[in-house]
C-alpha positions in Angstrom: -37.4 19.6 -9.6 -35.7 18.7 -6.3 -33.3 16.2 -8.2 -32.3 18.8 -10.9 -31.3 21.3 -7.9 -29.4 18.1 -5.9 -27.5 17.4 -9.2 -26.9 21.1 -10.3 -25.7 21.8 -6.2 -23.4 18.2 -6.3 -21.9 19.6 -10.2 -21.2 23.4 -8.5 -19.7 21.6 -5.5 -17.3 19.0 -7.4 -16.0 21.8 -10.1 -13.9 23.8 -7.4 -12.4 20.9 -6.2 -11.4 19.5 -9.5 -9.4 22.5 -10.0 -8.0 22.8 -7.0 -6.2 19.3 -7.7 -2.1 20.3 -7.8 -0.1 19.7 -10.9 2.7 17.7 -11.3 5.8 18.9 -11.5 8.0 19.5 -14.3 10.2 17.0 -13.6 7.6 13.9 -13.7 6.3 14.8 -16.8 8.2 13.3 -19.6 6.3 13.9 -22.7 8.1 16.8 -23.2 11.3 15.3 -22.5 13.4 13.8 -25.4 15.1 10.2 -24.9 18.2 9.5 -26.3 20.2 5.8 -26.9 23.1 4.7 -26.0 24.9 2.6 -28.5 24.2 -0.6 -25.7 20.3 0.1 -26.2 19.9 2.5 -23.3 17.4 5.0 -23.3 18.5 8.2 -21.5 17.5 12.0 -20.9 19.1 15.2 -19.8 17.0 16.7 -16.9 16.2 20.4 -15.8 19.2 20.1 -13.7 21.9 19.2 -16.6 22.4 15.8 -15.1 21.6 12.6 -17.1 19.5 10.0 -16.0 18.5 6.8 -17.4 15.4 4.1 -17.3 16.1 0.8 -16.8 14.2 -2.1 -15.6 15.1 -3.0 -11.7 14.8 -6.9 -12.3 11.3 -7.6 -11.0 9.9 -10.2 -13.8 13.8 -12.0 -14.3 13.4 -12.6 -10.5 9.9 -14.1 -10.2 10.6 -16.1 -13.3 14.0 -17.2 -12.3 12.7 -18.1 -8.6 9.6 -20.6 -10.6 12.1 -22.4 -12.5 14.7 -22.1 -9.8 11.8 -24.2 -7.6 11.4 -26.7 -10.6 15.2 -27.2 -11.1 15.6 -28.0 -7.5 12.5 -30.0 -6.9 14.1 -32.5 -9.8 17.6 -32.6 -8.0 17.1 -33.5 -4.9 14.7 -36.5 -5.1 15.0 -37.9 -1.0 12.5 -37.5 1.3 9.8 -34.3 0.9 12.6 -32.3 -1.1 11.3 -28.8 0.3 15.1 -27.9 0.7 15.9 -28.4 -3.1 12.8 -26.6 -3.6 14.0 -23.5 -1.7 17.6 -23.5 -2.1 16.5 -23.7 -6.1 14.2 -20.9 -5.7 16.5 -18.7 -4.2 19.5 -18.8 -6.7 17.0 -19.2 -9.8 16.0 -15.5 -8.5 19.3 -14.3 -7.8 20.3 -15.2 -11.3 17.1 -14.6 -12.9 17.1 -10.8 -11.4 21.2 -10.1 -12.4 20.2 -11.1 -15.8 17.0 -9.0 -16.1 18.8 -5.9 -14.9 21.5 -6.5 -17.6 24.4 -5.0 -15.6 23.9 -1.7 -17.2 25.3 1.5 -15.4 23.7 5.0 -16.4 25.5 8.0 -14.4 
């Protein structure tokens, strides 16, 4: 009997709180929103405020990609002593190019 009455005081206590949980607002949900595309593959949306905005991918995965075979480029080109520097140098322009290319260049406005 004293469980039941723990778990019935715990389920009174929690259900309040639940509901007291803000929403989101309109603006972050987007499954009411429809997506249009550009004839360059695009996806965009008109917002509550008229303007349009667009989702595109900020060049996270080119870059980590581009920096691992950036590091394996390097490593093969410079073959003297411990060739850390070919390493890095190749690391740091594989992610420079592999980021431009992931993010395509595309301007939404």
């Amino acid at each position: 009997m004293k469980k039941t009455l723990l778990a019935l005081t715990a389920a009174s206590m929690a259900l309040p709180a639940s509901l007291a949980l803000p929403t989101a607002p309109a603006e972050a949900r987007h499954h009411a929103t429809r997506y249009y595309t550009a004839s360059n593959g695009v996806r965009y949306w008109r917002g509550s405020d008229g303007r349009y905005h667009c989702r595109r991918s900020n060049g996270t995965v080119g870059l980590i990609i581009g920096a691992a075979g950036g590091a394996l480029v390097g490593r093969a080109v410079d073959t003297h002593g411990s060739r850390t520097t070919g390493t890095v140098i190749g690391a740091a322009a594989g992610a420079l190019l592999g980021r431009s290319v992931a993010r395509n260049h595309v301007r939404c406005r």
